[in-house]
C-alpha positions in Angstrom: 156.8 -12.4 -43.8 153.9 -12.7 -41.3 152.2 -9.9 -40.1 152.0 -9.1 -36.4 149.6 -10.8 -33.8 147.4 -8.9 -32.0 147.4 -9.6 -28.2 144.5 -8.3 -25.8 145.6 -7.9 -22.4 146.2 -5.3 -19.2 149.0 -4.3 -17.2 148.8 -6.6 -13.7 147.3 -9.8 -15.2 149.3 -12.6 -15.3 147.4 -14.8 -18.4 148.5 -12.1 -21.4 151.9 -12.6 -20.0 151.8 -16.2 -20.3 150.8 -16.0 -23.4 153.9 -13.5 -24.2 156.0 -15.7 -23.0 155.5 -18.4 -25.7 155.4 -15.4 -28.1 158.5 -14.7 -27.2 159.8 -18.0 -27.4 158.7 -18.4 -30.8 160.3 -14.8 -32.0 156.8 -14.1 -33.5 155.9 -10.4 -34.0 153.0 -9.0 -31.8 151.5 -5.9 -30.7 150.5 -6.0 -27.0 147.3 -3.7 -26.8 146.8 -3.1 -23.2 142.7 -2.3 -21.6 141.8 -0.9 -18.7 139.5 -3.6 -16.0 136.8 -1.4 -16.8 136.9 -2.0 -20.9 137.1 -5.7 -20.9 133.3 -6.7 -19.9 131.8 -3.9 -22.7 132.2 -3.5 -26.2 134.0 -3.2 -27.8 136.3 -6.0 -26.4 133.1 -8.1 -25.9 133.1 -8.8 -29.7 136.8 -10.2 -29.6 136.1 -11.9 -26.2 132.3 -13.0 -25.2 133.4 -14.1 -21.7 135.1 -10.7 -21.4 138.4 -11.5 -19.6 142.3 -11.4 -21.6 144.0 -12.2 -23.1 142.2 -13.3 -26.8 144.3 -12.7 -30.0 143.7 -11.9 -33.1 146.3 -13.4 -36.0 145.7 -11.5 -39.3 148.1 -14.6 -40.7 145.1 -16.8 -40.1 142.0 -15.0 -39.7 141.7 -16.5 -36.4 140.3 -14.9 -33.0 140.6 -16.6 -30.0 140.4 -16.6 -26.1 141.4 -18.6 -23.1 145.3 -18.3 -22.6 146.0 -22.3 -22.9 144.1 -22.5 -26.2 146.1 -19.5 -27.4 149.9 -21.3 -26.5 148.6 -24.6 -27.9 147.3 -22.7 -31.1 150.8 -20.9 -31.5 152.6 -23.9 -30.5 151.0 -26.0 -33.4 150.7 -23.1 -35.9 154.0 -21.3 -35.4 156.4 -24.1 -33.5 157.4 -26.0 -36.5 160.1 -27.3 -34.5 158.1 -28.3 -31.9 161.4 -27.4 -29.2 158.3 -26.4 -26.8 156.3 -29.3 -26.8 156.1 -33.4 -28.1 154.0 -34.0 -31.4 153.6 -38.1 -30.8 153.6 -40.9 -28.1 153.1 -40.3 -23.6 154.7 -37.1 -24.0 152.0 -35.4 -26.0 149.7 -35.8 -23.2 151.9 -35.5 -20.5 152.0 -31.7 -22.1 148.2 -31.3 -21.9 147.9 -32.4 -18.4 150.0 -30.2 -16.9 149.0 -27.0 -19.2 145.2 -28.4 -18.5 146.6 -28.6 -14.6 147.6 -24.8 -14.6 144.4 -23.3 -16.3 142.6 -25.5 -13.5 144.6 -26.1 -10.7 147.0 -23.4 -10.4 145.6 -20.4 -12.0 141.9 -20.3 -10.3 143.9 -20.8 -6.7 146.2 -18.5 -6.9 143.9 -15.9 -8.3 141.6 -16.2 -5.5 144.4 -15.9 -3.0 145.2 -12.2 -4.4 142.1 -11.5 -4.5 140.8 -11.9 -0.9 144.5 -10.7 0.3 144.4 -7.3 -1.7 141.1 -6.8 -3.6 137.7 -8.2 -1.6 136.2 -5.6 0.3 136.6 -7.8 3.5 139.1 -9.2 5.2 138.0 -12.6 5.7 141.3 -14.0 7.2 139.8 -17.7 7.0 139.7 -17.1 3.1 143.0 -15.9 2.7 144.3 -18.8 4.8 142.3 -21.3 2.4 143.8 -20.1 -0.6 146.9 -19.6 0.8 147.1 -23.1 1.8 146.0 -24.0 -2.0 149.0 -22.5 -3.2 151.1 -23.7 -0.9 149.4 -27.7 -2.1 150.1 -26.6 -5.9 153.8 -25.9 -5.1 154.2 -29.3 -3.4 152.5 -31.5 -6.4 155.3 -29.2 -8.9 157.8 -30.0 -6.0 157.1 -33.9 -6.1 156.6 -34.1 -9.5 160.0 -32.4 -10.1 161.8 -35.0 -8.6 164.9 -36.2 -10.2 163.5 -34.0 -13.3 164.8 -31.2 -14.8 161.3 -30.3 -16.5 158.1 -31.3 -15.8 158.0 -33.6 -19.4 160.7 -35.5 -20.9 164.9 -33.7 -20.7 163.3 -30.5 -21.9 161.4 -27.4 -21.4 158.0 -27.4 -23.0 155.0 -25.0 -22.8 153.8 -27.7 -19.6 156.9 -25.6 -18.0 156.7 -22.3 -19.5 153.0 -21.8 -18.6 153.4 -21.9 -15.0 155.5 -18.7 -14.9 153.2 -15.9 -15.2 151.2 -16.7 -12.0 154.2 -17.9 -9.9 155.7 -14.0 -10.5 153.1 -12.8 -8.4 153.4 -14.9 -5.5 155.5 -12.5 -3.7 152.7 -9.8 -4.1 149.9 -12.6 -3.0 151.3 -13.3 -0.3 153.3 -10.2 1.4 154.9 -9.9 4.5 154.4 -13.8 4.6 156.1 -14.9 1.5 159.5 -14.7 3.5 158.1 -16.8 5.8 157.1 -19.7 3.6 160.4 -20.7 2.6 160.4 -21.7 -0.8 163.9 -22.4 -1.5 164.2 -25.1 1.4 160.4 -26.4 1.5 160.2 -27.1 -2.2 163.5 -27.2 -3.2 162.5 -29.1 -6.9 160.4 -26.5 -7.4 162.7 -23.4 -5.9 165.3 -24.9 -9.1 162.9 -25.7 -11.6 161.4 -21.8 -11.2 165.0 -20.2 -11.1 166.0 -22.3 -14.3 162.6 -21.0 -16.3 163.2 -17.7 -15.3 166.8 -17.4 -16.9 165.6 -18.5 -20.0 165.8 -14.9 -22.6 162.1 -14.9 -23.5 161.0 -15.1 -19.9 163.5 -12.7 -19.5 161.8 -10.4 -22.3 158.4 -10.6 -20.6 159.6 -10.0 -16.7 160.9 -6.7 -18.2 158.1 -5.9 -19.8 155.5 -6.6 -17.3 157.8 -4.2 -14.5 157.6 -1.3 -17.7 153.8 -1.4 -16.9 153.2 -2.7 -13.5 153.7 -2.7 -10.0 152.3 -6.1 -9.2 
């Protein structure tokens, strides 16, 4: 029987849920140890994570430590999938995985991070920032949209962790963008994408982490 994996995160962000996520796809035991914004840039996190940001793991069935949310879901996937359900081992597909889950750490994540940011955190309001973000957000919804097409899932008839890792951040977009979410009109505007979200969220390990992450947070 394995032994648990540790997982290093905090309440709001949305990367140690993405990693959950997959966690919970995989039925693997963990034990989510949640730190306060203030602990994760000083030891003793720094030791686990050198760049000092969650989540990182630690996997006592391997010895391994490691950071950086998409090498933690490929490193589950290929350590603990034996199925492989959540991904393709061989052929286009294989790839077509990596792009998008290398297209969310660098395209989705980074934009949509900087449009909470400058809409609740930076210590200005700097409406032209907002607006630039916003509008990056908006571009990453319409490349998902397009690409979504006639599709079901982003690669191949089923879902993969090039789906799954696109949820944690697309949670939040209510809270990024406020009274204007309404206004943006997902469900008509990008209707692949409205679908594709809704079907991904039914799924019971998504399930598992929405109602864990509303146990903790507010955002």
């Amino acid at each position: 029987m394995s032994k648990p994996i540790t997982l290093w995160g905090h309440a709001g962000g949305p990367n140690p849920w993405k990693v959950i996520i997959i966690l919970e796809e995989l039925n693997l035991k963990y034990d989510h140890k949640m730190l306060e914004m203030s602990d994760v840039k000083k030891e003793p996190y720094e030791k686990i994570c050198v760049n000092g940001r969650v989540p990182a793991i630690e996997d006592p069935n391997t010895g391994i430590t490691l950071w950086e949310s998409a090498a933690i879901i490929e490193y589950l996937i290929e350590t603990y999938g034996q199925d492989k359900d959540l991904t393709f081992t061989s052929g286009p597909e294989k790839f077509l995985v990596k792009q998008w889950v290398f297209f969310q750490a660098s395209g989705q994540g980074p934009y949509y991070g900087q449009a909470g940011w400058f809409a609740h955190y930076h210590p200005e309001k700097l409406p032209s920032a907002i607006e630039r973000y916003r509008e990056h957000v908006k571009r990453v919804l319409g490349v998902l949209n397009k690409a979504l097409e006639g599709k079901q899932y982003l690669v191949g008839e089923k879902c993969t962790i090039a789906d799954l890792s696109f949820i944690a951040w697309d949670m939040m977009l209510p809270w990024m963008f406020g009274e204007a979410w309404a206004g943006l009109d997902v469900e008509n505007k990008f209707p692949n994408y409205f679908a594709w979200n809704k079907r991904l969220l039914e799924r019971p390990a998504v399930q598992a982490a929405v109602k864990a992450k509303a146990a903790v947070s507010k955002i």
